[in-house]
VEXFIKOL-823411 format. One record per residue: chain; y, x, z of N, C-alpha, C in turn; residue number from 0. Coordinates in steps of 0.05 Angstrom, whole numbers, plus 5000, padded with zeros to 4 digits. Last residue first. Layout:
BEGIN
+--------+------+------+------+-------+-------+-------+------+------+------+-----+
| cadena | n_py | n_px | n_pz | ca_py | ca_px | ca_pz | c_py | c_px | c_pz | num |
+--------+------+------+------+-------+-------+-------+------+------+------+-----+
|      A |    Y |    X |    Z |     Y |     X |     Z |    Y |    X |    Z | NUM |
...
+--------+------+------+------+-------+-------+-------+------+------+------+-----+
end
This chain:
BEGIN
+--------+------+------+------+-------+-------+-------+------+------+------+-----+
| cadena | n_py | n_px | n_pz | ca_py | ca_px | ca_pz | c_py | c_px | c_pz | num |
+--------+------+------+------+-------+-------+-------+------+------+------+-----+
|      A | 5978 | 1761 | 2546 |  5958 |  1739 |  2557 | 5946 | 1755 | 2582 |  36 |
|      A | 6020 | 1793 | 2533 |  6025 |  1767 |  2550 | 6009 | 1754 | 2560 |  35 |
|      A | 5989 | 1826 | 2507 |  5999 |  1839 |  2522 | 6010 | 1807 | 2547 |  34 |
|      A | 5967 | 1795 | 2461 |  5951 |  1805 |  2478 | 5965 | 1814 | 2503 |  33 |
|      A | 6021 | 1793 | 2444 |  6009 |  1771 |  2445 | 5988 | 1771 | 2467 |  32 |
|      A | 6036 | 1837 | 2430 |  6057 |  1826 |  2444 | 6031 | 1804 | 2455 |  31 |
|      A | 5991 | 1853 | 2379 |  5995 |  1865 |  2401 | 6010 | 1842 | 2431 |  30 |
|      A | 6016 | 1809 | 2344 |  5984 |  1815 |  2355 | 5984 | 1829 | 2387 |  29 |
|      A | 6059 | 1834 | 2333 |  6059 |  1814 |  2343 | 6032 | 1808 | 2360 |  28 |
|      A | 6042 | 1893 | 2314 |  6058 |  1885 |  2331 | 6062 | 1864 | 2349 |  27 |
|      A | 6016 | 1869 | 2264 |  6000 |  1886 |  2283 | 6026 | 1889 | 2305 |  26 |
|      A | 6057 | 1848 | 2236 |  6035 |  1822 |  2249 | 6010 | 1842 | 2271 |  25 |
|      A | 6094 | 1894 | 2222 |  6099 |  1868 |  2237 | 6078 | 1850 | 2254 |  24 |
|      A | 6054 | 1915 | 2191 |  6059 |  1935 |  2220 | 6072 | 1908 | 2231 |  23 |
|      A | 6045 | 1880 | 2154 |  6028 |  1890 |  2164 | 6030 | 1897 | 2195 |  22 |
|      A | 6110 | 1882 | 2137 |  6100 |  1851 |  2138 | 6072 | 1869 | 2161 |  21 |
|      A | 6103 | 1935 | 2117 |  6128 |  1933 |  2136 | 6120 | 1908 | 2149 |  20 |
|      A | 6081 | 1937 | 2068 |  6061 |  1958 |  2098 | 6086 | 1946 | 2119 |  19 |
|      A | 6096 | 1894 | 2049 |  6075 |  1891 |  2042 | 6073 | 1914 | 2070 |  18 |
|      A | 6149 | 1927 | 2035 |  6151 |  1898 |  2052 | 6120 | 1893 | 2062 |  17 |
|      A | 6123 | 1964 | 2010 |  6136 |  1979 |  2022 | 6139 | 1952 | 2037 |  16 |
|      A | 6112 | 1943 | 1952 |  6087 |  1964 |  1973 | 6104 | 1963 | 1999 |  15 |
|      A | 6157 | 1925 | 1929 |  6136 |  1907 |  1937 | 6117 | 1924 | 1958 |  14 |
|      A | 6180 | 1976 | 1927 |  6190 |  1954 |  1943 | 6174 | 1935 | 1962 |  13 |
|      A | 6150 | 1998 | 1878 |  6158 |  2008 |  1914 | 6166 | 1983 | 1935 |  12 |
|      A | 6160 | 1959 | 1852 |  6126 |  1960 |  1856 | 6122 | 1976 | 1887 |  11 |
|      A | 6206 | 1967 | 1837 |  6208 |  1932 |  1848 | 6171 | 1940 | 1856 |  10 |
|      A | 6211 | 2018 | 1816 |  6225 |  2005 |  1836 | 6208 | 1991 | 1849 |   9 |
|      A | 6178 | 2010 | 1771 |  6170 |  2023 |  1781 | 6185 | 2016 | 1811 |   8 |
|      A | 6222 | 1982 | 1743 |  6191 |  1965 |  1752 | 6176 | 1980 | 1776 |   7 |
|      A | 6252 | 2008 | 1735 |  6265 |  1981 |  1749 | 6231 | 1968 | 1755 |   6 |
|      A | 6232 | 2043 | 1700 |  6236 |  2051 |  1719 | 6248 | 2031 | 1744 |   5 |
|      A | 6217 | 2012 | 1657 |  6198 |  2032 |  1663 | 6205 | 2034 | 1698 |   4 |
|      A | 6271 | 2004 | 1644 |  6254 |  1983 |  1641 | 6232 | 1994 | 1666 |   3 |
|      A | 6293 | 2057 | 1636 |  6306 |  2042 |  1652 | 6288 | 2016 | 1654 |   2 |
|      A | 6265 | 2058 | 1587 |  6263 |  2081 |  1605 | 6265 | 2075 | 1626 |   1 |
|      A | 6279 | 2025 | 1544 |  6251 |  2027 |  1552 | 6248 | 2043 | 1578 |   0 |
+--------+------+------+------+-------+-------+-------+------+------+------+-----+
end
């Protein structure tokens, strides 16, 4: 149950963590974008 608990808890970091990483990506690209035009 503990190790359950805690493989979830993981996979919810994870998920948060691609999720602000994906974000700062498309605010980056955004940026580049403006910067070329």
């Amino acid at each position: 149950m503990y190790s359950k608990k805690f493989r979830y808890i993981i996979k919810f970091l994870t998920m948060k963590s691609t999720l602000s990483f994906r974000k700062v990506e498309k605010h980056c690209i955004n940026r580049k974008t403006t910067l070329y035009r």
